[in-house]
C-alpha positions as CSV (number, residue, x, y, z in Angstrom):
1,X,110.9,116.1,72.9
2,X,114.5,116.6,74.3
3,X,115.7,114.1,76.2
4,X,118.2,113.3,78.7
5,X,121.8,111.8,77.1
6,X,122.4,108.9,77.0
7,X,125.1,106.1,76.4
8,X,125.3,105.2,72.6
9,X,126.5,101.7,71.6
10,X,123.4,99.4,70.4
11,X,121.3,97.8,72.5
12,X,123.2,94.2,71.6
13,X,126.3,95.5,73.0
14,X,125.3,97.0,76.1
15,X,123.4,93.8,76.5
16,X,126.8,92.5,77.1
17,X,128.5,94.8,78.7
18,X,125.8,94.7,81.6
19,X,125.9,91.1,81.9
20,X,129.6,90.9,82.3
21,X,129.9,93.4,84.7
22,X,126.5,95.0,85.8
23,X,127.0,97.2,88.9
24,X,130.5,98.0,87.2
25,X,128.2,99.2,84.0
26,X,125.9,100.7,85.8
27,X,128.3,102.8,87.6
28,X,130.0,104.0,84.6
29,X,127.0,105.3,83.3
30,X,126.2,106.7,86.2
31,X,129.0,108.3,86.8
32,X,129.3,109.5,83.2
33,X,125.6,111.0,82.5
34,X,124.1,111.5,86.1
35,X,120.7,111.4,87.6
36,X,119.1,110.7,84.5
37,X,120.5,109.2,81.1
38,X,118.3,107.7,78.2
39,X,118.8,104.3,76.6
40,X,117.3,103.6,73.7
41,X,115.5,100.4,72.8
42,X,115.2,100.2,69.1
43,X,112.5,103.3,68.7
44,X,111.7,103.2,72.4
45,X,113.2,105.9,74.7
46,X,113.9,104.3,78.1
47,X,114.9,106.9,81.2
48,X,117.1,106.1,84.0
49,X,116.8,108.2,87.0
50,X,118.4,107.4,90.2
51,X,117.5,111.1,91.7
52,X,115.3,110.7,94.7
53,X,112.7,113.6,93.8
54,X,112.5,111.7,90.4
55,X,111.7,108.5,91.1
56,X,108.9,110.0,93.8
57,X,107.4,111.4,90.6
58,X,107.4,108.1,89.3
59,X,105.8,106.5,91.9
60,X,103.2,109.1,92.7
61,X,102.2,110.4,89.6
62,X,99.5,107.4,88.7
63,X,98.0,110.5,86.9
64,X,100.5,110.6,83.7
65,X,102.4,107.5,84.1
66,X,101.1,104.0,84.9
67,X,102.8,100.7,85.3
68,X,100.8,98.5,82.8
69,X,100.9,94.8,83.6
70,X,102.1,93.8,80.4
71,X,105.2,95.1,81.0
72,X,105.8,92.6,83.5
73,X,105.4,89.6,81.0
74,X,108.2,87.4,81.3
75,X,109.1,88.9,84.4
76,X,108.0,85.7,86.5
77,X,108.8,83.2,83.9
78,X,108.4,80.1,85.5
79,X,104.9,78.8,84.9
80,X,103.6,82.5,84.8
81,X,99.6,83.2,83.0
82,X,98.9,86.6,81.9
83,X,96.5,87.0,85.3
84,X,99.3,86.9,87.5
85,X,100.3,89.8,90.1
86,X,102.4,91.5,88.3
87,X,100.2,91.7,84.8
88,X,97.7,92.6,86.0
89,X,96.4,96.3,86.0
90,X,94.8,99.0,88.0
91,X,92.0,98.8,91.0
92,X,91.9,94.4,90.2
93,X,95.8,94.4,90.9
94,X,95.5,97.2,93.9
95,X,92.7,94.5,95.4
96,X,94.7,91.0,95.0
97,X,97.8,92.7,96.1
98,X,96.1,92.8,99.4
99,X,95.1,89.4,99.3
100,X,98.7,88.3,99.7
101,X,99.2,90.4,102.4
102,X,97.5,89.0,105.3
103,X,100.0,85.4,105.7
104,X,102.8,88.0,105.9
105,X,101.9,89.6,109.0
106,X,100.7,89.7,112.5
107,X,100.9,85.9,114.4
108,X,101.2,84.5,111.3
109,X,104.6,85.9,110.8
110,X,104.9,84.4,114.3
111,X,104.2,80.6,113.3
112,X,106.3,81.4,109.8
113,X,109.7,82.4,111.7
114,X,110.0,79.5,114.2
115,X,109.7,77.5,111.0
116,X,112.4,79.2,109.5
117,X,114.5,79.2,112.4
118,X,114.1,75.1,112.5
119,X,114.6,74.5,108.9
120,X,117.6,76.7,109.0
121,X,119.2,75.1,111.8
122,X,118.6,71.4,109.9
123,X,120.2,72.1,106.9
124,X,123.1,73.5,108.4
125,X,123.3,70.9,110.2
126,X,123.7,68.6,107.6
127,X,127.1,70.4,106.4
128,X,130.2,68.6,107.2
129,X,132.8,70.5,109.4
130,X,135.8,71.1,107.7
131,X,134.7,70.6,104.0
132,X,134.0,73.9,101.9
133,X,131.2,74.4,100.5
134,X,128.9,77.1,97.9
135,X,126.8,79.2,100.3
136,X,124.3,80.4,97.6
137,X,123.0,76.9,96.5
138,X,122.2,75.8,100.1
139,X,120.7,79.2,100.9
140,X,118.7,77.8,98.0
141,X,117.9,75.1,99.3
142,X,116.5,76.8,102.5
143,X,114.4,79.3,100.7
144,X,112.9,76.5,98.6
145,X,111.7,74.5,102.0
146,X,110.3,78.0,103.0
147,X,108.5,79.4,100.0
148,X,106.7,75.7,100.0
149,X,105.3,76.0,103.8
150,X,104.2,79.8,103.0
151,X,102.6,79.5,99.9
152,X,101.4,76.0,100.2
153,X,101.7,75.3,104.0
154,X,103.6,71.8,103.1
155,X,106.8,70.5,105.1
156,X,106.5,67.0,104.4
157,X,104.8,64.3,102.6
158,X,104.4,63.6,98.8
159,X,102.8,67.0,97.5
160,X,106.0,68.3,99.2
161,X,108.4,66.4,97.5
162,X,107.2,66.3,93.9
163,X,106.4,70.2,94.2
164,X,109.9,70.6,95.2
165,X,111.4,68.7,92.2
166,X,108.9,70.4,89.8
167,X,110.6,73.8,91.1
168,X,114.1,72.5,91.0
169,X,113.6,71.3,87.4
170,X,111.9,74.5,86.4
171,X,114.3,76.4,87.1
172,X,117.6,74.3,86.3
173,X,115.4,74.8,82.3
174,X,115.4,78.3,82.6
175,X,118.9,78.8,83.2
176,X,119.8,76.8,80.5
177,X,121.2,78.5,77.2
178,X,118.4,77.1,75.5
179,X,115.5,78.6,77.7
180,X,117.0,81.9,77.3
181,X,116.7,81.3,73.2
182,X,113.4,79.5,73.1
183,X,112.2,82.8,75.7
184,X,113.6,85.2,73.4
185,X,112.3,83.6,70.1
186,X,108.4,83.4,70.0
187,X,108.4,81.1,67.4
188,X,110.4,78.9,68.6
189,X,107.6,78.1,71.3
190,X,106.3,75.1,69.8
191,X,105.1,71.9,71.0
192,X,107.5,69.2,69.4
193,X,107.2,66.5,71.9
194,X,108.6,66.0,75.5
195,X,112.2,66.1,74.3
196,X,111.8,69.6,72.4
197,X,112.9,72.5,75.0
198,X,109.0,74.3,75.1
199,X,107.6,71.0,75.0
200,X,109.8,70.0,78.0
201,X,108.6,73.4,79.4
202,X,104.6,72.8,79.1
203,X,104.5,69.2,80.6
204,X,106.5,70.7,83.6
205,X,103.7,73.9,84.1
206,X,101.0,70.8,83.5
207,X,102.7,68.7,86.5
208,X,102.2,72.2,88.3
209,X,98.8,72.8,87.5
210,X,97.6,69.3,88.6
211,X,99.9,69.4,91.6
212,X,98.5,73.1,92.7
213,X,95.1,72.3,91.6
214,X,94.9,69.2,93.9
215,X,96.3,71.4,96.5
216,X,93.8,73.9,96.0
217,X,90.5,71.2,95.6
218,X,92.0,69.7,99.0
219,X,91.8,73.5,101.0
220,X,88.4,73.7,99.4
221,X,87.2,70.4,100.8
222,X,88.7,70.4,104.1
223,X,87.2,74.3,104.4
224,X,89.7,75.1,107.1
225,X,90.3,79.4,106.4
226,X,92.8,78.9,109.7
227,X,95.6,77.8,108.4
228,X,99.3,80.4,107.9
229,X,100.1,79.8,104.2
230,X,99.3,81.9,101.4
231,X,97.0,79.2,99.6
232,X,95.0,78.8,102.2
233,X,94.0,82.7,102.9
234,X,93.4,82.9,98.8
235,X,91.0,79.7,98.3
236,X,88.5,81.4,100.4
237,X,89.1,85.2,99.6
238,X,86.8,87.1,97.4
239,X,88.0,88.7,94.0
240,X,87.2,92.4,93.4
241,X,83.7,91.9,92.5
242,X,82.8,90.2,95.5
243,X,83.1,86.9,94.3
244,X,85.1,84.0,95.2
245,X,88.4,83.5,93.6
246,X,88.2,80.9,91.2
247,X,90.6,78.3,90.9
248,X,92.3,79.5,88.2
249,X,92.4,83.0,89.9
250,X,94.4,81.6,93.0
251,X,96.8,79.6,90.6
252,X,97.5,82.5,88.8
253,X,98.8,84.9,92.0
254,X,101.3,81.7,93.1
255,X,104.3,82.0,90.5
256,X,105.3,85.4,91.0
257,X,106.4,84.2,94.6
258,X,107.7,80.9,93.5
259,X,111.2,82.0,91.8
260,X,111.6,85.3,93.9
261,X,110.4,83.5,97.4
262,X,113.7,81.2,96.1
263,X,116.4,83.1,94.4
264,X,115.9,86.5,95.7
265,X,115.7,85.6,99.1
266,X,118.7,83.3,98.7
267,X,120.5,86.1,97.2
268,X,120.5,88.6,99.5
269,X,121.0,86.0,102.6
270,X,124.3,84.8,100.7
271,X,125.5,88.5,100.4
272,X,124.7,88.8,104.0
273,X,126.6,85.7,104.9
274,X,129.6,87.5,102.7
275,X,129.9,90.5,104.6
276,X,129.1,89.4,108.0
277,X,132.7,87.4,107.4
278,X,134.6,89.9,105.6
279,X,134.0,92.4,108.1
280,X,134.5,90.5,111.1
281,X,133.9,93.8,113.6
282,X,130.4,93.8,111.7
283,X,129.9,89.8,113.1
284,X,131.7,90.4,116.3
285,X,129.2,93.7,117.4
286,X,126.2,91.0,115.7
287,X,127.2,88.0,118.0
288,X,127.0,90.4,121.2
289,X,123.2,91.4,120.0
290,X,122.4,88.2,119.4
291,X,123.4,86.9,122.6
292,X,122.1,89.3,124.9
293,X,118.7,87.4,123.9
294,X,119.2,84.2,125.9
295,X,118.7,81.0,124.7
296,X,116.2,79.8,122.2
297,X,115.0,84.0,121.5
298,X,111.0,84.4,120.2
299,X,111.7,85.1,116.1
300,X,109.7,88.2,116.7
301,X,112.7,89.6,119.2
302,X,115.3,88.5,116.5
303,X,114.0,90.4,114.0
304,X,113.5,93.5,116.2
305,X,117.1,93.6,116.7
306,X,118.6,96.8,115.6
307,X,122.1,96.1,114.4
308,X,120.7,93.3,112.8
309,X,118.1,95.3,110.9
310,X,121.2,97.9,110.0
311,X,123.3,95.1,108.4
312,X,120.4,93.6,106.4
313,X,119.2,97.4,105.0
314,X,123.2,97.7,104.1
315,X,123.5,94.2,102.2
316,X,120.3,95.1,100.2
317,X,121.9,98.7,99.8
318,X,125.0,97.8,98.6
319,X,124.0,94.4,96.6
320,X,120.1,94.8,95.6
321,X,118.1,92.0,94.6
322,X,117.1,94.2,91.9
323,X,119.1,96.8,89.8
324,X,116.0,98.8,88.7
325,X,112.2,99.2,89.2
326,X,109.6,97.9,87.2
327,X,108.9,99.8,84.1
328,X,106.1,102.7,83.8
329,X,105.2,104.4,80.9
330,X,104.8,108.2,80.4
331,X,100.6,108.4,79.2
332,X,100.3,112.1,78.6
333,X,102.8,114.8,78.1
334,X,104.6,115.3,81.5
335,X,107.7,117.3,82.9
336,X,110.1,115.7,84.9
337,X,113.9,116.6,85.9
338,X,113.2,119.8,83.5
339,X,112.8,117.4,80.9
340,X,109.1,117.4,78.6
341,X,108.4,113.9,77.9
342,X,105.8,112.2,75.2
343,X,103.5,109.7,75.5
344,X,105.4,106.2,75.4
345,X,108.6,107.1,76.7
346,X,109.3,104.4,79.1
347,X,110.6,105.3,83.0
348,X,112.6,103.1,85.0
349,X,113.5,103.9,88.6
350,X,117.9,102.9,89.2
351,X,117.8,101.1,92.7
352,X,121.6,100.4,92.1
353,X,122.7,103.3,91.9
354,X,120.1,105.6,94.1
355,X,121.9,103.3,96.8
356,X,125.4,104.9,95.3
357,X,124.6,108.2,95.9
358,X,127.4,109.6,98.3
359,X,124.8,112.4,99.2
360,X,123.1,109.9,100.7
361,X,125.7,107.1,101.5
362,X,129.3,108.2,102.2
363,X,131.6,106.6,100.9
364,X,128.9,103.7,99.2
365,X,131.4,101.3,98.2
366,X,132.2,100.6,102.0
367,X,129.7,98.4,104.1
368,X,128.7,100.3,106.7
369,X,125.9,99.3,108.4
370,X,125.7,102.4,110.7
371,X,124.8,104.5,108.4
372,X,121.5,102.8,109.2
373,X,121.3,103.3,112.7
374,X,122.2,106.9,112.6
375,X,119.6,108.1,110.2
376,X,116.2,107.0,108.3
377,X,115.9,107.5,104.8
378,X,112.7,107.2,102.6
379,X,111.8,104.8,100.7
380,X,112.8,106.7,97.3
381,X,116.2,107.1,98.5
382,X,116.4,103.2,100.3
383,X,114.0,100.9,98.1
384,X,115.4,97.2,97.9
385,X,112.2,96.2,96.9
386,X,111.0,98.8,94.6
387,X,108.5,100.8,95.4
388,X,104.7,102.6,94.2
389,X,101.9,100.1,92.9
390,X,104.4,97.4,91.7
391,X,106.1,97.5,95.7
392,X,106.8,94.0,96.6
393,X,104.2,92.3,98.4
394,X,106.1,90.2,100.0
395,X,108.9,92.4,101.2
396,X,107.9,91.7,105.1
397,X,108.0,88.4,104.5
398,X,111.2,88.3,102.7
399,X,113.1,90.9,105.0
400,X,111.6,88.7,108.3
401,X,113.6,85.6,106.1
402,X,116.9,87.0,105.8
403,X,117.3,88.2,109.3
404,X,116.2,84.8,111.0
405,X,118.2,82.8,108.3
406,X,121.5,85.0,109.2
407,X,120.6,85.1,112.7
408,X,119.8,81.3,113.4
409,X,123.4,80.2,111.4
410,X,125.5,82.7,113.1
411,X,124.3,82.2,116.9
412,X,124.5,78.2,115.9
413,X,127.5,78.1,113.5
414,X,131.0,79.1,113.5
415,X,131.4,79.7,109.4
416,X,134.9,81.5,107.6
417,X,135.7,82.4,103.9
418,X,136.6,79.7,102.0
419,X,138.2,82.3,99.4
420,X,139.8,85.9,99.7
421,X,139.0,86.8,96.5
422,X,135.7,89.3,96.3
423,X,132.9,88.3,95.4
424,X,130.6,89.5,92.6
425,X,127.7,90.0,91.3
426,X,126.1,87.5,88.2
427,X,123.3,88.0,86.8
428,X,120.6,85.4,87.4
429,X,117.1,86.7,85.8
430,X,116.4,89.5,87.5
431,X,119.1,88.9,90.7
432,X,122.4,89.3,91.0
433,X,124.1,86.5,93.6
434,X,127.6,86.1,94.1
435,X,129.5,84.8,90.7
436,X,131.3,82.0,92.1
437,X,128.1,81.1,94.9
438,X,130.5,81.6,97.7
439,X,132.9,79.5,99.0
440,X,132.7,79.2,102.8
441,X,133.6,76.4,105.5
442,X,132.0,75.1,108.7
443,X,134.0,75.2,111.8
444,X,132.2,74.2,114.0
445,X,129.0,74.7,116.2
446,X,129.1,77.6,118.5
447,X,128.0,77.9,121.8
448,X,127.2,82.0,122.9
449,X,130.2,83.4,123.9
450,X,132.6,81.5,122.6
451,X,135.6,82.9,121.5
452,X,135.5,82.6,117.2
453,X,138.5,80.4,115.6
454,X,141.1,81.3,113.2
455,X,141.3,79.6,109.9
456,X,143.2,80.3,107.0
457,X,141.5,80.9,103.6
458,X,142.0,78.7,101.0
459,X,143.4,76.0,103.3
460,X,140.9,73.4,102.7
C-alpha cells in the first residue's frame, strides 16, 4: 500500500504544534502536502483529504468504509454510555438519529425560537453599559438556558436549576488539567472517594442519572407526547424493534447534545459576534435587513433572512466548530485519490481546510459573506457540521440558534470591540472559540435606525 505523504514529526509533537496554533497547523500542512497527506498514529495510517470528490467518497461509499461507533468514544465525554448517538452503529443508529429529529423542525422550531429570542434579550439585558465584558462565556450562558428547554423542556424551577449546575460543574472538570490526564490514562479511572478526580466524575454522572431519570419517570406519568423538547418526543418513541425506548435508551441519546448544544453553539455565535464588529459594512448591510422586518419579526422570518443566512454560512466557513469529520475506517481494499488503500487505514474528512480552498473561496482568509449569496455549494465543499451517517442531527436546530441569538442582540443592542487585537482560535475539546473569549462592551440599547456610536477600543 502506497500512501499519500505526509508530515513526519511524532505524534507527541504535532500534538503540540496543533494545539498552539491549529488552523495555522493545519494550514501549513495543507499548503505543504495538498488534498490528501497521511499522519500516522503509532501503526495506524490516518488520511487527510480536504478534496471535495474525496470526502463524497467518504461519505457515500458505506460499502468499503464505515463509521464504527467506537470511534466516537470519548467524543461526548461528559456523562456519555457506550449506547449513545454517536457509538452506536448501523440501521439502530440510522433509526434513533431520526428520533431526534422531529423537536428540530416544523412548529416546533416555531415555539423553540421565540424562546430563544426572550432568553437572549434577558441576559443581555443584564450586562452593564459601559463595562467590558468576555462574549464567549455569556454566549454560554445563553446556550446552556437553551439546550435545557430543548432537551428537557425546563425554564424554571428546581430540576432547572440543579441540572444547570450539574452541567456547569461537569464541564468546569473536564477542562481541568487533571480530566484531561485521568481521560487519557485508563487506569487512573478509579474510584478513590469523592475527592479523587474520577470519583468526583462518577458522583456528578450519578446526580445526572437521578436528575434525568426523574425527569423521564415524570413525562412517563404525566403521558403528555405534546410537548417541544427532545425528552418528551423520546419517552414515548419506539426503538428499532418496535419497542418502547427504555429508560436507559432515552438517557443514553441526551449527552451527545448536552456539551455541543453548549459550547459549539456558543462558539460559532461568539465568532459571529466578532466579525459582525470587525467588519462594520457586514453589520451596517445586517441592521438594514433586520429592520425592514418591523417590530417584534416572527423567528421564522428572521431566520429566513438572506444576508443573515450568508454571514452565518461564512463564520462557520472561516471558523468551524469542527476542524475534521468523524473518523471512518477503510473495510475492504478501496481506491481513492489514485491511492489503493488496506483494510484499517483510517479516513478523516478536513472541514478546515475544504473551507480554504481558493477554488472554491477566493481569497478564504477574507470574510466575505457574499460569496454565499452569489453561489450554492454542496455539502462536501460547505460542511460545518460534517456530513454522511455521522451528519449532525441537530444542525437545524443549532443553525436556527445562532441566527436568532445574533439577530435578537444586534437589532436590541448597540455592542463594539473591546480589543483590536484578532482573535483566535483555542482549542476547547473538539471546538475552537476565540483564545481570549472576546472582549466586547455594551453601548447601549438600540432603537431601529439609529445611527451606531463611536467608541474607541481599549478605552474602557
Amino acid at each position: 500500500m502506497k500512501l499519500p505523504k505526509g508530515p513526519k514529526p511524532a505524534s507527541w509533537l504535532q500534538n503540540i504544534q496543533f494545539k498552539t496554533d491549529p488552523f495555522g497547523y493545519m494550514d501549513a500542512i495543507g499548503k505543504r502536502y495538498g488534498d490528501i497527506f497521511t499522519i500516522m498514529l503509532g501503526s495506524t495510517p490516518v488520511l487527510i483529504v480536504s478534496n471535495p470528490q474525496g470526502i463524497k467518497e467518504i461519505f457515500t461509499n458505506a460499502k468499503e468504509i464505515t463509521s464504527p461507533g467506537k470511534f466516537q468514544r470519548g467524543a461526548s465525554a461528559i456523562f456519555e454510555s457506550n449506547n449513545g448517538l454517536l457509538q452506536l452503529d448501523g440501521l439502530q443508529h440510522k433509526h434513533r438519529r431520526k428520533l431526534l429529529m422531529p423537536p428540530f423542525h416544523g412548529e416546533r422550531m416555531r415555539v423553540h425560537g421565540q424562546r430563544i429570542c426572550t432568553l437572549t434579550e434577558k441576559i443581555m439585558s443584564e450586562q452593564a453599559i459601559g463595562k467590558p465584558f468576555l462574549a464567549f462565556p455569556l454566549m454560554q450562558v445563553i446556550t446552556l438556558h437553551v439546550i435545557l428547554e430543548a432537551l428537557f423542556g425546563l425554564h424554571e424551577g428546581e430540576h432547572y436549576k440543579q441540572i444547570g449546575q450539574l452541567l456547569f460543574s461537569a464541564l468546569s472538570f473536564l477542562r481541568s488539567p487533571m480530566a484531561t490526564i485521568v481521560f487519557s490514562f485508563p487506569y487512573l479511572q478509579q474510584d478513590l472517594g469523592r475527592w479523587s478526580p474520577w470519583g468526583y466524575y462518577l458522583r456528578l454522572q450519578q446526580q445526572f442519572d437521578q436528575l434525568v431519570y426523574t425527569k423521564i419517570n415524570e413525562r412517563r406519568e404525566q403521558r403528555d407526547s405534546s410537548g417541544t423538547d427532545v425528552l418528551s418526543n423520546l419517552v414515548f418513541s419506539q426503538d428499532e424493534m418496535g419497542e418502547m425506548l427504555t429508560n436507559r435508551d432515552v438517557r443514553d441519546l441526551l449527552p451527545s447534545f448536552l456539551i455541543a448544544g453548549r459550547n459549539t453553539e456558543a462558539s460559532a455565535i461568539a465568532w459571529g459576534l466578532y466579525w459582525i464588529h470587525k467588519k462594520p459594512l457586514v453589520r451596517e448591510r445586517l441592521l438594514q435587513e433586520l429592520d425592514n422586518l418591523g417590530e417584534c419579526p416572527d423567528p421564522v422570518s428572521i431566520a429566513g433572512l438572506p444576508y443573515l443566512s450568508a454571514v452565518c454560512n461564512e463564520v462557520l466557513r472561516i471558523n468551524p466548530i469542527q476542524i475534521v469529520t468523524f473518523p471512518r475506517m477503510v473495510e475492504s481494499p478501496i481506491e481513492l485519490m489514485g491511492y489503493e488503500l488496506s483494510p484499517g487505514t483510517i479516513l478523516r474528512g478536513s472541514i478546515y481546510l475544504a473551507h480554504q480552498r481558493e477554488d472554491l473561496y477566493p481569497e478564504p482568509k477574507e470574510f466575505k459573506p457574499e460569496r454565499f449569496l452569489e453561489r450554492q455549494f454542496s455539502s462536501y465543499e460547505f460542511l460545518p457540521f460534517g456530513g454522511g451517517a455521522r451528519r449532525c442531527p441537530g444542525e437545524a436546530f443549532g443553525l436556527f440558534e445562532m441566527k436568532l441569538v445574533l439577530a435578537t442582540i444586534l437589532s436590541r443592542y448597540q455592542l463594539a470591540l473591546a480589543d483590536k487585537r484578532p482573535e483566535l482560535p483555542m482549542p476547547l475539546g473538539i471546538n475552537y472559540p476565540p483564545a481570549r473569549g472576546l472582549k466586547m462592551v455594551l453601548l447601549s440599547g438600540r432603537q431601529c435606525q439609529e445611527q451606531p456610536q463611536k467608541f474607541a477600543a481599549n478605552s474602557a
